[in-house]
C-alpha positions in Angstrom: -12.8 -58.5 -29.0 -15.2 -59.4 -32.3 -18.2 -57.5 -30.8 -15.2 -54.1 -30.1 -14.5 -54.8 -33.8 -17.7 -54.9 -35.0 -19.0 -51.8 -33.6 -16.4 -49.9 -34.6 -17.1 -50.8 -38.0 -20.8 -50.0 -37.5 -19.7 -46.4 -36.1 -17.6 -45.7 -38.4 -18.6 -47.1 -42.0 -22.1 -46.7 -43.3 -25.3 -47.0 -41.4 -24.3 -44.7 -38.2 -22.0 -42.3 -40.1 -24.7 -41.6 -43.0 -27.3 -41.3 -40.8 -25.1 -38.6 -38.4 -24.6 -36.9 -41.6 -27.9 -37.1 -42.4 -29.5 -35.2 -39.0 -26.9 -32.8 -39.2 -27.7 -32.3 -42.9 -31.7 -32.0 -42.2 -31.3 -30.3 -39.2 -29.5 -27.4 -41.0 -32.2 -27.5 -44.4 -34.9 -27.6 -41.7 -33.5 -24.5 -40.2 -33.3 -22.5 -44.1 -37.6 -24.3 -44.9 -38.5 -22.8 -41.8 -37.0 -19.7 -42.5 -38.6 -19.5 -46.0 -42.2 -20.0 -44.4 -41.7 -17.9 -41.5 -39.9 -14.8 -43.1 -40.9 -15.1 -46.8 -44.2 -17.0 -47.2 -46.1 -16.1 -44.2 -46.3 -12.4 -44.1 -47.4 -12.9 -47.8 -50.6 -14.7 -46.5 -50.7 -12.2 -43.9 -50.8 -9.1 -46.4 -54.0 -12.0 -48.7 -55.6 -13.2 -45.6 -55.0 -10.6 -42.9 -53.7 -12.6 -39.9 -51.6 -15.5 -40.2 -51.4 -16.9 -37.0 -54.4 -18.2 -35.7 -53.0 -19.4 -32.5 -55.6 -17.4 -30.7 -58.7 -18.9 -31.9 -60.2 -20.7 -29.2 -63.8 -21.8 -27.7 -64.1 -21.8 -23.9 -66.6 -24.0 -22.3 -67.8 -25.3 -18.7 -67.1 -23.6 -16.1 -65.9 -20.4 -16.0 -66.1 -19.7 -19.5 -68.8 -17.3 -19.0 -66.1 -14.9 -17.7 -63.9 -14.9 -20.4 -64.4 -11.6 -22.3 -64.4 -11.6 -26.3 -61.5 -11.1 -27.7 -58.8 -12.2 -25.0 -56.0 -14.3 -26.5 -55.9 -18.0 -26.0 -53.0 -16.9 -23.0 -55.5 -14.4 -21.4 -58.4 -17.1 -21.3 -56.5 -19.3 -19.8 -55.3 -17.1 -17.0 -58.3 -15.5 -16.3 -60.8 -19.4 -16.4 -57.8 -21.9 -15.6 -60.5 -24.4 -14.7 -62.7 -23.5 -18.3 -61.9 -26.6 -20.8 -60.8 -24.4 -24.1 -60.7 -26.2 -27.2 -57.9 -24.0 -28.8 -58.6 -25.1 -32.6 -56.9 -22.1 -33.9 -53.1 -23.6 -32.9 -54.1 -26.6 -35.1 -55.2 -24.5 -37.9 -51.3 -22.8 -37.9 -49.7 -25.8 -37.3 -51.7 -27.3 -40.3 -50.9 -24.2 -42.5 -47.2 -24.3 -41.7 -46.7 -28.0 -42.4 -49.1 -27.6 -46.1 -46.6 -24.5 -46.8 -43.5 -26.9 -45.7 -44.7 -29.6 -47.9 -45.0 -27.6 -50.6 -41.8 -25.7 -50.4 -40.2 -29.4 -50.0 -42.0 -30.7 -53.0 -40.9 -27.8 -55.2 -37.3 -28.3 -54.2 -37.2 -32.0 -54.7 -38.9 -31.9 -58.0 -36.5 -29.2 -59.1 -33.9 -31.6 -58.1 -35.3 -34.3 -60.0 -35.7 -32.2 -62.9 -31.7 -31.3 -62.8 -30.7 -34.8 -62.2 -33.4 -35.6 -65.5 -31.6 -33.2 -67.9 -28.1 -34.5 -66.8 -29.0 -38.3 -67.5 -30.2 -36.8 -70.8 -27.4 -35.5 -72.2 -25.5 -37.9 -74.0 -21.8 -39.2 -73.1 -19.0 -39.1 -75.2 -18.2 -42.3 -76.3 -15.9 -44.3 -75.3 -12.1 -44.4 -76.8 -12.0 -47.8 -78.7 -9.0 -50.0 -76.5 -5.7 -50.9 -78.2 -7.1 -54.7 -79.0 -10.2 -52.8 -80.7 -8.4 -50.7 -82.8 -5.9 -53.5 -83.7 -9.1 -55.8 -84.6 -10.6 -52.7 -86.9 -7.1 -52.4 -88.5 -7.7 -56.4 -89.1 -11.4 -56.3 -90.8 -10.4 -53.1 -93.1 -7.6 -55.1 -94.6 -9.6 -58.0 -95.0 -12.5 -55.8 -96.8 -9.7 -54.5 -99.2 -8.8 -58.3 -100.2 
């Protein structure tokens, strides 16, 4: 019955239930930073740099290679010489791109963050009310300062 009772304690308090809350919670911010690249960031390197996606960059050797026209798409090559070995670099390069932008956009949120939390630990707290045994005690030392 102790192992019932301790698992449901795992479950339920801390380590299991943050970390639920935790994949649901990154899950759903990974959705919004994909999102941001895809629909916001990457046709703005597309309009700089002309294409974005470099998926279709790829160098076909061995055999049958030699009857891959220029200019297929990594798909097309594939079909066409499924025995070639293609070294599709280009995929690479976009996944590369994507995670530098998703680092970035991550960075810039966490610093903002940081920079919130900063200005809030900043601003000074009211102070304290003095207790009843404090005030009593000040009452105390101003009458013995008039003596």
């Amino acid at each position: 019955m102790g192992f019932v009772k301790e698992f449901k304690e795992f479950a339920v308090k801390g380590n299991a239930f943050d970390l639920a809350v935790g994949v649901i919670i990154g899950g759903a911010f990974g959705k919004i930073v994909t999102s941001v690249i895809d629909d916001l960031i990457m046709p703005v390197v597309a309009a700089v740099a002309g294409k974005p996606d470099f998926s279709s960059i790829y160098f076909a050797m061995g055999k049958g290679a030699e009857n891959i026209p220029a200019g297929s798409t990594l798909a097309k090559a594939k079909e066409i010489a499924p025995e070639a070995a293609i070294f599709a670099y280009g995929n690479f390069i976009t996944v590369a791109i994507n995670f530098l932008l998703l680092a970035l956009v991550v960075f810039l949120l966490v610093r903002t963050i940081n920079k919130m939390r900063k200005t809030e630990a900043e601003t000074p707290a009211a102070p304290a009310a003095p207790t009843t045994t404090e005030q009593l005690l000040s009452e105390i030392r101003d009458e013995l300062k008039k003596k």
